[in-house]
C-alpha positions as CSV (number, residue, x, y, z in Angstrom):
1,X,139.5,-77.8,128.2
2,X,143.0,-78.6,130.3
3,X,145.1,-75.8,131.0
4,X,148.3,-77.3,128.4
5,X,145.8,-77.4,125.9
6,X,144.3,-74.0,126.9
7,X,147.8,-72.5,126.8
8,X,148.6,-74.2,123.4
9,X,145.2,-72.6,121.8
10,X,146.1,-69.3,123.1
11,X,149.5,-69.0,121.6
12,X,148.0,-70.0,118.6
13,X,145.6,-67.3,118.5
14,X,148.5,-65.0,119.2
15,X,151.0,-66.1,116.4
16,X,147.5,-66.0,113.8
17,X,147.0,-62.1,115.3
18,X,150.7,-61.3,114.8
19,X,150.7,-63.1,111.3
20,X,148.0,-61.9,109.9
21,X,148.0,-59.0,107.1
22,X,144.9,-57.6,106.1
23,X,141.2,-57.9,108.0
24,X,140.0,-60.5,105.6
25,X,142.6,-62.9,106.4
26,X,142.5,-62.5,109.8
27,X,138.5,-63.6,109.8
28,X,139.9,-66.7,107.8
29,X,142.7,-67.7,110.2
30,X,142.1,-66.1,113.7
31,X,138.3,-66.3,114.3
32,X,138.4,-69.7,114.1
33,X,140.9,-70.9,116.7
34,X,139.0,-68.4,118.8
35,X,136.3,-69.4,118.8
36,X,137.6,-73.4,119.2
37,X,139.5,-71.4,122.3
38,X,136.5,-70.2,124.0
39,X,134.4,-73.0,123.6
40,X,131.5,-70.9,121.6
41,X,129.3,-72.3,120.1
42,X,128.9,-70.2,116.8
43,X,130.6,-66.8,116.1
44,X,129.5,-64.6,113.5
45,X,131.4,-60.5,112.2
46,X,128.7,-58.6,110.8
47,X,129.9,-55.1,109.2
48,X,127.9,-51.8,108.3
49,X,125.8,-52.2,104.9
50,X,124.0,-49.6,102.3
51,X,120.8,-51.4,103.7
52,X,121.5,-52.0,107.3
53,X,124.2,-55.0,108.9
54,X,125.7,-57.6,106.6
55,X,127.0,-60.6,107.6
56,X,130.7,-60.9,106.8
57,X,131.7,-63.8,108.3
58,X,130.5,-67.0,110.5
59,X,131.6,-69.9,111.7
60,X,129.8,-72.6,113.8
61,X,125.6,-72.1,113.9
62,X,123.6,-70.6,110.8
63,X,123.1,-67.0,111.4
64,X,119.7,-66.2,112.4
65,X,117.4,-63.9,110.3
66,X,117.3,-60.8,112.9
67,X,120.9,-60.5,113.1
68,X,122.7,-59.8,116.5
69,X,122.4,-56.9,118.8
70,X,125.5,-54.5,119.0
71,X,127.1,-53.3,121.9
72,X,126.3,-49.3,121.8
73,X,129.4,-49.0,124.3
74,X,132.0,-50.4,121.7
75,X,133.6,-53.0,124.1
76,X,132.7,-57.0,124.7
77,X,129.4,-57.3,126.3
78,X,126.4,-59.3,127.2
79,X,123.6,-58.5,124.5
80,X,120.2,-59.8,123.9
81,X,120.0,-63.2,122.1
82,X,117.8,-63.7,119.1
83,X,115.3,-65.9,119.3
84,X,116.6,-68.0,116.2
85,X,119.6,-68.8,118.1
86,X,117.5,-69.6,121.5
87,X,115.8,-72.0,119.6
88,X,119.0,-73.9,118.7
89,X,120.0,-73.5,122.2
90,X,122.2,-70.5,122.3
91,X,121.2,-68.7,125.8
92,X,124.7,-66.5,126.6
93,X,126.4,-64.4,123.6
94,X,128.8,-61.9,124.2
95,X,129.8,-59.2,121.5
96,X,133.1,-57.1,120.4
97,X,132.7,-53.8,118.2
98,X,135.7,-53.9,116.1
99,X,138.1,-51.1,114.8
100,X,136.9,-49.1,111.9
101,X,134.2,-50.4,109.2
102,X,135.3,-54.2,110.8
103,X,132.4,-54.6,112.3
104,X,130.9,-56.3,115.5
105,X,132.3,-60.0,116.4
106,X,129.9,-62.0,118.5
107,X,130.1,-65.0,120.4
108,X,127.2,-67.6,121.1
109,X,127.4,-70.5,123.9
110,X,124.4,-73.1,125.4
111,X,124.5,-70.8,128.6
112,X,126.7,-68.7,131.1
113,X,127.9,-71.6,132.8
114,X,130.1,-72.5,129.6
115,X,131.8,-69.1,129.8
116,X,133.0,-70.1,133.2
117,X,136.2,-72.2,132.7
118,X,137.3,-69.4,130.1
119,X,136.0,-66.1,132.0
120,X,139.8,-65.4,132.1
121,X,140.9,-65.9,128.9
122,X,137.5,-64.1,127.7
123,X,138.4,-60.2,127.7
124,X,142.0,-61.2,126.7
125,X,141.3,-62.6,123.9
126,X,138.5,-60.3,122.9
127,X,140.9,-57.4,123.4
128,X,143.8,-59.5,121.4
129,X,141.5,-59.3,118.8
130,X,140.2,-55.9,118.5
131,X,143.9,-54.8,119.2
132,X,144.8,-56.8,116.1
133,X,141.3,-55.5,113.9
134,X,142.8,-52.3,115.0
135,X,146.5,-52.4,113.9
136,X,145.1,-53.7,110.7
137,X,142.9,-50.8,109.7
138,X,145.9,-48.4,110.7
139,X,148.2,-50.2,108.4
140,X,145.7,-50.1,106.1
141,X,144.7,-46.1,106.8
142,X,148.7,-45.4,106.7
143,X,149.4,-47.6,103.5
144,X,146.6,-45.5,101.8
145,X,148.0,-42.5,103.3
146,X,151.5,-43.4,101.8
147,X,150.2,-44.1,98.2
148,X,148.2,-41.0,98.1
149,X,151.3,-38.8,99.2
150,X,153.1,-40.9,96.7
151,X,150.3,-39.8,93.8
152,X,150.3,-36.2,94.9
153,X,154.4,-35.9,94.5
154,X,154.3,-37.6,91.3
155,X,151.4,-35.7,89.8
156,X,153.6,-32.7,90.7
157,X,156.8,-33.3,90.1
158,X,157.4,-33.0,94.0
159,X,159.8,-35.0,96.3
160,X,161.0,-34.7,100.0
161,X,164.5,-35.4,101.7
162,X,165.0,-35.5,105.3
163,X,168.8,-35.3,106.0
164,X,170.2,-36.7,109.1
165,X,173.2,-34.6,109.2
166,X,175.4,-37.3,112.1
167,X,174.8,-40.9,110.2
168,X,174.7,-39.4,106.8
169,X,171.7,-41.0,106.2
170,X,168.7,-39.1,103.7
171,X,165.3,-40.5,103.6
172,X,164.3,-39.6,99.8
173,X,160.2,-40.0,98.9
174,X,159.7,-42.6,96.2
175,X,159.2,-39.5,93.5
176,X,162.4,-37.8,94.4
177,X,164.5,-40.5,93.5
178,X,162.7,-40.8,90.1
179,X,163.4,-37.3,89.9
180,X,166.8,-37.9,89.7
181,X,166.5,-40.6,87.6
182,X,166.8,-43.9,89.9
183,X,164.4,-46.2,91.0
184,X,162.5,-45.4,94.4
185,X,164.7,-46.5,97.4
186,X,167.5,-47.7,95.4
187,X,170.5,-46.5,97.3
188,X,171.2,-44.3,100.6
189,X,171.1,-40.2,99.2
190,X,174.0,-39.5,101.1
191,X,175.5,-35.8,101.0
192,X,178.4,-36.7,98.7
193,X,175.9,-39.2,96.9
194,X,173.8,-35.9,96.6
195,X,176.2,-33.6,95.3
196,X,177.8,-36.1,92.6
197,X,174.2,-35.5,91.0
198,X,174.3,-31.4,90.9
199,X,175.6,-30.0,88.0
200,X,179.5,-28.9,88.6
201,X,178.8,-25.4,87.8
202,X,176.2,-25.8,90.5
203,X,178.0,-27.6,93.5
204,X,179.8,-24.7,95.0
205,X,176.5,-22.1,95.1
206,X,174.7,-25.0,96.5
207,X,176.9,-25.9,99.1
208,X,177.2,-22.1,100.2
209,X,173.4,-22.3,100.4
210,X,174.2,-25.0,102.9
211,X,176.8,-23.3,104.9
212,X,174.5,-20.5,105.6
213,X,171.4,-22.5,106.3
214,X,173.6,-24.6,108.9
215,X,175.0,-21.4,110.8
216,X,171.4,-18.8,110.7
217,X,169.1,-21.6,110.9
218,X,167.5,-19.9,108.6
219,X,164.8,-21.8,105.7
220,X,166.1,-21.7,102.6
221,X,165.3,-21.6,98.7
222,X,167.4,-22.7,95.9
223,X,167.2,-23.6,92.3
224,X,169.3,-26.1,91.3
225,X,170.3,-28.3,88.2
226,X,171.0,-31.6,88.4
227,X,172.4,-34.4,86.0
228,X,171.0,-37.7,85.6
229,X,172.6,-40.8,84.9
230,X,171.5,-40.9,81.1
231,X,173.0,-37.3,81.0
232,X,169.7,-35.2,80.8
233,X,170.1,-32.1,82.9
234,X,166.6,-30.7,84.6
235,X,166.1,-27.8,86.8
236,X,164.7,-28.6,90.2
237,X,163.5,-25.8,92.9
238,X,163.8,-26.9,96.6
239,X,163.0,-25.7,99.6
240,X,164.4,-26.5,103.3
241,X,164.8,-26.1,106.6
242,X,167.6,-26.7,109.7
243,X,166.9,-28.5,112.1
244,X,168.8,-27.7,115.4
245,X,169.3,-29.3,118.9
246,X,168.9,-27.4,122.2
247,X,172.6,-26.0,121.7
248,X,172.1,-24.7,118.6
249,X,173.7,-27.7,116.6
250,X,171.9,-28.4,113.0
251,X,170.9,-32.1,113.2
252,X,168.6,-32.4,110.3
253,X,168.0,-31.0,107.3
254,X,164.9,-31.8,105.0
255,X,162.5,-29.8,102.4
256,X,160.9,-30.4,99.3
257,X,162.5,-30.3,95.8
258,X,160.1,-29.5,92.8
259,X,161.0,-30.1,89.1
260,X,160.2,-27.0,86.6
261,X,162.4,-28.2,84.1
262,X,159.4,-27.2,81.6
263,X,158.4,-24.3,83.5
264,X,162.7,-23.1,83.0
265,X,162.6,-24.5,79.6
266,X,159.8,-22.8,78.4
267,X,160.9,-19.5,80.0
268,X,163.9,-19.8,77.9
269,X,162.0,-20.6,74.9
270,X,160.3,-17.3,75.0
271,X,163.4,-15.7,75.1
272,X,164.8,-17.1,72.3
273,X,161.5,-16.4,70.4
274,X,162.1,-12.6,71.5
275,X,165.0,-12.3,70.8
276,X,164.9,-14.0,67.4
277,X,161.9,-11.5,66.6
278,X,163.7,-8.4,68.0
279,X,166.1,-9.5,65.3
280,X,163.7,-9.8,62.6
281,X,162.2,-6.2,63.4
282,X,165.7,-4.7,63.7
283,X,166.4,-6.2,60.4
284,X,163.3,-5.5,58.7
285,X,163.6,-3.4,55.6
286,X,160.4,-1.5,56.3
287,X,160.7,1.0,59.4
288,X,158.1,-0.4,61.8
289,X,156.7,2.1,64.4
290,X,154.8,0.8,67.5
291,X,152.3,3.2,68.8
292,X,149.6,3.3,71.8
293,X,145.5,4.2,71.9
294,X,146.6,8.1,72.2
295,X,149.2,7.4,68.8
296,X,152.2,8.1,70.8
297,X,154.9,6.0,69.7
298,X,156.4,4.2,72.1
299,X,159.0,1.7,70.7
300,X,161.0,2.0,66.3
301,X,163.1,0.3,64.6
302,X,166.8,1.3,63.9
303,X,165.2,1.5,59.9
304,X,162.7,3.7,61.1
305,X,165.9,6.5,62.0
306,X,166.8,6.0,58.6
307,X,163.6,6.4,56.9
308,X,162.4,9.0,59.1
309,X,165.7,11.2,60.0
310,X,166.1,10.5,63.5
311,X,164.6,8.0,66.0
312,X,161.0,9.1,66.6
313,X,160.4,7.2,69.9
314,X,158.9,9.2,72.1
315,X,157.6,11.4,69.9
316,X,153.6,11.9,68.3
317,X,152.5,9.5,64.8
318,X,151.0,12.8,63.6
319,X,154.0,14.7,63.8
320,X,155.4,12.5,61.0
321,X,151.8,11.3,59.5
322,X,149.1,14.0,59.5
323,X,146.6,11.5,58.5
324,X,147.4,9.3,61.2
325,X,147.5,5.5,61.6
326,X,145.6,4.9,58.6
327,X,146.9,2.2,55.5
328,X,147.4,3.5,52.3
329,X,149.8,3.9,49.1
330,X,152.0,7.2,48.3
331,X,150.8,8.9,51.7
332,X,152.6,12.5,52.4
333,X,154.5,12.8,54.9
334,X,157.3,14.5,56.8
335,X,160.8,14.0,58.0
336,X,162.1,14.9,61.7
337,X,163.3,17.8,60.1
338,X,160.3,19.0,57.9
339,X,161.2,17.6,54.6
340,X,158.8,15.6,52.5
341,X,158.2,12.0,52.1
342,X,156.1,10.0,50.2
343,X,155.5,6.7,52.2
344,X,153.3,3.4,51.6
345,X,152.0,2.9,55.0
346,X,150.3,-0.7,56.7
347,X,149.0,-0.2,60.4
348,X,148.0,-3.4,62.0
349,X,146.3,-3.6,65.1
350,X,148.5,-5.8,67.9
351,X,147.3,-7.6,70.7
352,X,145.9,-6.1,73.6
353,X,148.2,-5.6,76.3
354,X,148.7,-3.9,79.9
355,X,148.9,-0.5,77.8
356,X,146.2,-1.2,76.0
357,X,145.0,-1.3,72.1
358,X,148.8,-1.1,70.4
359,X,149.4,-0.7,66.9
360,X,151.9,-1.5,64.8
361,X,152.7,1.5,61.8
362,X,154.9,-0.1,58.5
363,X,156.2,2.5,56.2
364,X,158.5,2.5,53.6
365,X,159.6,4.8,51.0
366,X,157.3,4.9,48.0
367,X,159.9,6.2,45.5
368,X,161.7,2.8,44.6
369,X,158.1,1.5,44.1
370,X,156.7,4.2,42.1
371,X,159.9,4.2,39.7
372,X,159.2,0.3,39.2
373,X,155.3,0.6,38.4
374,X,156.3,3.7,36.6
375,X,159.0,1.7,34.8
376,X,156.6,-1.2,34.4
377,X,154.1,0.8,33.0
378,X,156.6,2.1,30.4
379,X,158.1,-1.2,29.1
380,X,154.6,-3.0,28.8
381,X,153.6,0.2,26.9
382,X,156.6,0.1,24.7
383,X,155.5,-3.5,24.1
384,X,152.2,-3.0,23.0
385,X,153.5,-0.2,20.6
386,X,156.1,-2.5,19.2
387,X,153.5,-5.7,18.5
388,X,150.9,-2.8,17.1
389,X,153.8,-1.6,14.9
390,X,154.6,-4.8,13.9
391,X,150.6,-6.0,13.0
392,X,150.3,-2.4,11.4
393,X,153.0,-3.5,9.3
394,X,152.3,-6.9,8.3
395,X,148.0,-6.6,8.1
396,X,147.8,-2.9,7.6
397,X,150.7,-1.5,5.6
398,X,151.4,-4.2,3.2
399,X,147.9,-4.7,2.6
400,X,147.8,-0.6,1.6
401,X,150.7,-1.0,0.0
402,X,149.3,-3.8,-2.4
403,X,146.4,-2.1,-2.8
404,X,148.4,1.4,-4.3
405,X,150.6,-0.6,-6.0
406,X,146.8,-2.3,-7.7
407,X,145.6,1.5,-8.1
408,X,148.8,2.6,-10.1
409,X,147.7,-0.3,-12.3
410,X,144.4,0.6,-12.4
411,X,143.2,-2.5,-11.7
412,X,140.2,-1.9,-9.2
413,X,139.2,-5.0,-8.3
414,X,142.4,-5.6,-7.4
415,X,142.9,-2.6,-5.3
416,X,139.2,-3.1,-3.9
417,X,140.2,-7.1,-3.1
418,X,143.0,-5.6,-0.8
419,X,141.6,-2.7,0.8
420,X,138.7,-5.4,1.9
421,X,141.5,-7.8,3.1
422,X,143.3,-5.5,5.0
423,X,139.9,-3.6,6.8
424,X,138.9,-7.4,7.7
425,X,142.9,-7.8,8.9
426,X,142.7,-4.5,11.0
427,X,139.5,-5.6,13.0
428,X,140.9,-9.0,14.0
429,X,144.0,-6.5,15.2
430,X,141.2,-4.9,16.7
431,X,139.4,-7.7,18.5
432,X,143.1,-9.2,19.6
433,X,143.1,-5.8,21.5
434,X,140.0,-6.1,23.2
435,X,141.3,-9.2,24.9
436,X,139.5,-10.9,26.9
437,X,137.7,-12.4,24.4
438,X,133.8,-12.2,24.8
439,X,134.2,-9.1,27.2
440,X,130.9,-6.8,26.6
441,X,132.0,-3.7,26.0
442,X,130.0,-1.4,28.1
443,X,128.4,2.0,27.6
444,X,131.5,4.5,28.1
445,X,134.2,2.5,27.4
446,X,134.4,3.8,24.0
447,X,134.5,7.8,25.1
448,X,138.6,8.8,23.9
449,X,140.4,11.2,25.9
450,X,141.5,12.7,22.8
451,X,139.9,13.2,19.1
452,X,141.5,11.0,17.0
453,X,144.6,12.3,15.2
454,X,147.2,11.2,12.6
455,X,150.2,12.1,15.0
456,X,148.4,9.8,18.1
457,X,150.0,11.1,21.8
458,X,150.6,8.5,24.3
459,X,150.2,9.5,27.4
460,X,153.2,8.1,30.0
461,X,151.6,9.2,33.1
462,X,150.4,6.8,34.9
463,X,148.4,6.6,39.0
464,X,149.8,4.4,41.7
465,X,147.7,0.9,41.8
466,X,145.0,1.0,44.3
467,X,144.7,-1.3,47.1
468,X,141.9,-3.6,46.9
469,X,139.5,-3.4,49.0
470,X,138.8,-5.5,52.2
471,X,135.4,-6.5,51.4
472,X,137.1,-7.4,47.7
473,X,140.9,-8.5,48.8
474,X,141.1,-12.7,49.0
475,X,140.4,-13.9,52.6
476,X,142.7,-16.1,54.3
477,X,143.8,-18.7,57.3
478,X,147.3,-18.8,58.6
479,X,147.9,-22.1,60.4
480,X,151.3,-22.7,62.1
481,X,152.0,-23.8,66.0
482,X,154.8,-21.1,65.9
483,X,153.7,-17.7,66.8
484,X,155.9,-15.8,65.4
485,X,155.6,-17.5,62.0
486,X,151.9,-16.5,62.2
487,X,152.7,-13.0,63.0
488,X,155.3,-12.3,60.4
489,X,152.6,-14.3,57.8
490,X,150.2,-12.0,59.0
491,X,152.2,-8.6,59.2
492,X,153.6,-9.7,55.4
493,X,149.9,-10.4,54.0
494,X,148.8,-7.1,55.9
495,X,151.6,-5.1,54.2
496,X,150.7,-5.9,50.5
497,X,147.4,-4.1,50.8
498,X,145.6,-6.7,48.7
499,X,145.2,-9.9,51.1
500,X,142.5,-10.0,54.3
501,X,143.9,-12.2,56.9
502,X,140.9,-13.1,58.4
503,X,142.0,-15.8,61.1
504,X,144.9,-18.0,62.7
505,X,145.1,-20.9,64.3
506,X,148.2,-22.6,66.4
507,X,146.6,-26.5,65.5
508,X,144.9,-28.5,63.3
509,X,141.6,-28.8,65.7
510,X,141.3,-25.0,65.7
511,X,142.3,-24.6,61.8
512,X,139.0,-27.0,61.1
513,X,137.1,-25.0,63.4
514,X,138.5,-21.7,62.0
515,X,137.6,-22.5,58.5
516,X,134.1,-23.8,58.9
517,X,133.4,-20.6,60.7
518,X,135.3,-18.4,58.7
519,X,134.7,-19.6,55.0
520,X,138.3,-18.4,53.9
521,X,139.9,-18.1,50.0
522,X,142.7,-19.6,51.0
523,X,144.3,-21.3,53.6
524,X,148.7,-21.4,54.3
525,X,148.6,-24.3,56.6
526,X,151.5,-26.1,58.4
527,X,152.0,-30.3,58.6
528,X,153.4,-30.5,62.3
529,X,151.1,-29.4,64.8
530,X,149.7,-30.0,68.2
531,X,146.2,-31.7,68.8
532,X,145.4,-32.8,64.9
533,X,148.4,-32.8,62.1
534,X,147.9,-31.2,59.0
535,X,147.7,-34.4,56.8
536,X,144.7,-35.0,58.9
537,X,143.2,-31.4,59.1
538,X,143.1,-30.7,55.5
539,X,140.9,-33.3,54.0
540,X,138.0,-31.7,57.1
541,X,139.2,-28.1,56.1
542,X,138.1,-29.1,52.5
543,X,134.9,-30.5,53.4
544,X,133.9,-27.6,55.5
545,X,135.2,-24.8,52.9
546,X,134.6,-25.8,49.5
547,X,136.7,-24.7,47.1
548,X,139.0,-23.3,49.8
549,X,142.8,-23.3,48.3
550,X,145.4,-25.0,51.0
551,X,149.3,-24.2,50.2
552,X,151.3,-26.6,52.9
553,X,153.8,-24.5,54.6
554,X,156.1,-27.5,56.0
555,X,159.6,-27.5,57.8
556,X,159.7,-31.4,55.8
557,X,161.8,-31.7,52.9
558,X,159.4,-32.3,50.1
559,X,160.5,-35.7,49.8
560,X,159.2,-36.6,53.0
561,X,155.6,-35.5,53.1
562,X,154.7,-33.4,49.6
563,X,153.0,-36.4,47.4
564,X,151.4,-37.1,51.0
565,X,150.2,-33.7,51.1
566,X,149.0,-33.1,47.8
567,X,147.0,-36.6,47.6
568,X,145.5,-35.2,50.9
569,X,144.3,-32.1,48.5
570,X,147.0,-29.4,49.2
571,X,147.0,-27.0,46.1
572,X,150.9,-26.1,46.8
573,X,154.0,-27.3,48.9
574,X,156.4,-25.1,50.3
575,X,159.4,-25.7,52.5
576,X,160.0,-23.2,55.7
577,X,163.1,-21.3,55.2
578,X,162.7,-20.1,51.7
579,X,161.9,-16.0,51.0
580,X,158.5,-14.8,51.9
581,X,158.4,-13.2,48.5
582,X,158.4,-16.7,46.9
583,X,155.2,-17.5,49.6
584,X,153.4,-14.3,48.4
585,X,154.2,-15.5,44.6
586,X,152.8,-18.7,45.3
587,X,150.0,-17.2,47.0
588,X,149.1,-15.0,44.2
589,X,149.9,-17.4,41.3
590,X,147.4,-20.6,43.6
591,X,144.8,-17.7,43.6
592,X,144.8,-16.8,40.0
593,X,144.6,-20.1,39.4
594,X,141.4,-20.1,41.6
């Protein structure tokens, strides 16, 4: 080979080094002109495989079976050739490990003598190549790097900035800029550019934050709101550092900037939520009492100063409740001052917390409730007297009548003919009495109180109604993805004495699941929900409960969703907002339907 042509070849084999982009092109394009360079005749890559070397590229002679010998001290060397190639009249191969899982290049001539006219250009070239292999698989290892840092900020909502404070110029990572709401390397994050994306009621703190950081030196931590250019505001928390020269002058500032917009949001949710409820409880008509493991009441209600006589926080349940924590109707008790109180009383057991077992005590003055059961019990009594009266007078006294009018007569049969009309006429009065009809009257249930007398006594007094019994009372699901609409449900249902709420659920997946396991009555269950809607939950909560009763509890108008919802066999549909004593009426009126 002349030395122009030589020199030609070699320049090509540099401009197909610098050219080329990833390992697999540069087999394609610069193996070739090397080995056309050094005269070889055959040059072959192998690279690592599961079951031993692999041949990854070759061009010139067949491979031979055995493979080629490695260098084991990583640079071009002489190694052992295979008898396949001897026998094609190879005699002299030389061999390149190259970077990384590239492999091992090797080189094949007729002899040694062949190598001479391109001894020089040999280890150059050799080293050209395994300096390119190498740059390749760092570009590679630095790409990957990149896009996994890349990953890792986007999965959490994390960015970097490094600020060089002279040129103005800020190096944003690609997430940081989507954070803001641009697309990744968009436009130089100068400092002006930066602030013009703080929120104004923000600017001047942050800037101060600056200041100080630029004069201490000192790391600093900020959280920040920022505006985007659709006009969303988020929340962002960063955290930097100063950067300073050797006389103490800030030439850099970078950090990291995380957004907990949903972290802040959230935060402020659950104050809302607590607020909202403190309202609720402040506005409750019942005084509600909070109380710990040892019944010492530790938080009231301002209704519980009224009911009570003075704020009992602080003080001991049983100072106010002899009995204690327990449920029940027209329960003695006392006043801050001693006097007597009859109370209805509901104690629910709350959550466990860092106290411990709480509890929360309803009370609320029996009178107004006794007065209208009392009441009650009067009217429908002055009711039945008035329809008695009234079948007295139109099967019983006309029919004697007739018959004395027959007797003054003396007309017997006559008289006889009535007095049998109107004995037939009183026991229909009698069965009508007796409703419902076909009841068995059992043994007892004709023992009177009284004997019987011409001047009959009714007696006005009546007991308050019992509760019904948990093992008795109607057992039922609340299902809402708002807490405190569970909670109030729950505390409501708790407070009537005759409902077992037996289970909640905050979606539609754990409703289903709830009410397979549970087997509940009845089951208040809301449309939007995480995880599984209501549309779709109820049809599964019917097959798993049979006979289960479902009233949709919906913030939807009943235009949108109630024919949607009651094809999808709801027994009832409610709209959020309305009173709870129109939920309980439903409740009780889709039950005694049941």
């Amino acid at each position: 080979m002349d030395q122009d042509h030589s020199h030609d070849s070699l320049i090509e084999v540099v401009r197909a080094c610098t050219a080329a982009a990833d390992e697999a092109s540069a087999r394609e394009s610069v193996l070739p002109k090397v080995r056309r360079l050094l005269g070889a005749r055959t040059l072959v890559v192998e690279v690592p495989g599961a079951d031993g070397p692999e041949v990854a590229f070759v061009d010139g002679l067949a491979v031979p079976a055995g493979g080629v010998s490695v260098a084991a001290d990583g640079t071009h060397s002489v190694v052992l050739v295979p008898d396949q190639w001897r026998a094609l009249g190879v005699g002299h191969v030389v061999s390149q490990r190259l970077a990384g899982h590239s492999g091992v290049l090797a080189l094949g001539w007729s002899n040694v003598e062949e190598t001479t006219p391109v001894s020089a250009q040999l280890a150059v070239v050799l080293d050209l190549v395994a300096l390119t292999f190498s740059r390749l698989v760092l570009d590679s290892s630095l790409h990957d790097l990149a896009a996994r840092v890349d990953s890792a900020q986007h999965l959490a909502s994390m960015g970097d900035y490094d600020w060089h404070i002279a040129s103005d110029t800020n190096q944003w990572s690609d997430e940081l800029y989507r954070i803001y709401g641009y697309e990744p390397q968009s436009f130089n994050p100068s400092y002006e550019r930066f602030l013009a994306n703080i929120h104004p009621d923000d600017r001047e703190r942050i800037q101060g934050i600056h200041q100080q950081a630029y004069a201490t030196g000192d790391p600093y931590h900020m959280i920040e709101r920022i505006v985007r250019p659709d006009g969303e505001v988020r929340y962002l928390s960063s955290n930097g550092e100063v950067i300073m020269d050797a006389t103490r002058t800030p030439v850099r500032m970078r950090g990291t900037c995380i957004d907990i917009t949903d972290r802040v949001l959230a935060d402020q949710e659950r104050e809302r939520v607590s607020e909202r409820f403190q309202l609720l409880v402040n506005a409750a008509p019942e005084a509600i009492l909070v109380i710990d493991a040892e019944e010492g009441i530790v938080q009231s209600n301002p209704r519980a100063a009224e009911v009570l006589g003075s704020d009992p926080t602080g003080g001991r349940l049983r100072d106010f409740l002899p009995l204690g924590a327990e449920t029940g109707q027209a329960i003695a008790a006392l006043g801050s001052s001693g006097q007597p109180l009859v109370l209805d009383v509901v104690a629910v057991t709350l959550k466990e917390s860092e106290r411990g077992d709480m509890t929360a005590v309803f009370l609320a003055d029996a009178g107004p409730r006794l007065d209208r059961e009392a009441m009650a019990t009067r009217l429908g009594e002055a009711q039945q007297r008035r329809r008695q009266a009234l079948e007295i007078n139109d099967n019983v006294v006309q029919g004697l009548t007739a018959a004395s009018y027959a007797l003054e007569q003396d007309d017997s049969p006559a008289t006889r003919s009535y007095l049998n009309r109107t004995l037939q006429a009183a026991r229909h009065m009698m069965d009508d009495l007796l409703e419902p009809q076909g009841q068995e009257i059992r043994p007892g249930d004709l023992i009177r109180a009284h004997a019987a007398s011409l001047e009959p006594q009714v007696n006005l007094e009546t007991d308050a109604e019992p509760s019904v019994p948990v093992e008795q009372a109607p057992r039922i699901l609340i299902v809402d993805d708002a807490e405190d609409i569970r909670m109030l449900l729950r505390l409501k249902l708790a407070h009537q004495g005759r409902y077992d709420v037996v289970g909640e659920a905050e979606d539609g997946l754990g409703a289903v699941e709830q009410a397979r396991t549970l087997q509940p009555d009845l089951v208040v269950l809301d449309m939007a929900m995480p995880k599984m809607d209501g549309l779709q939950a109820l049809p599964l909560i019917r097959d798993a409960v049979p006979g289960v009763r479902v009233i949709v509890l919906s913030g939807f108008n009943q235009a949108t969703l109630e024919r949607e919802a009651m094809a999808a066999g709801a027994d009832r549909y409610l709209v959020k907002g309305g009173s709870m004593g129109a939920i309980l009426d439903t409740i009780a009126d889709v039950l005694g339907a049941a």
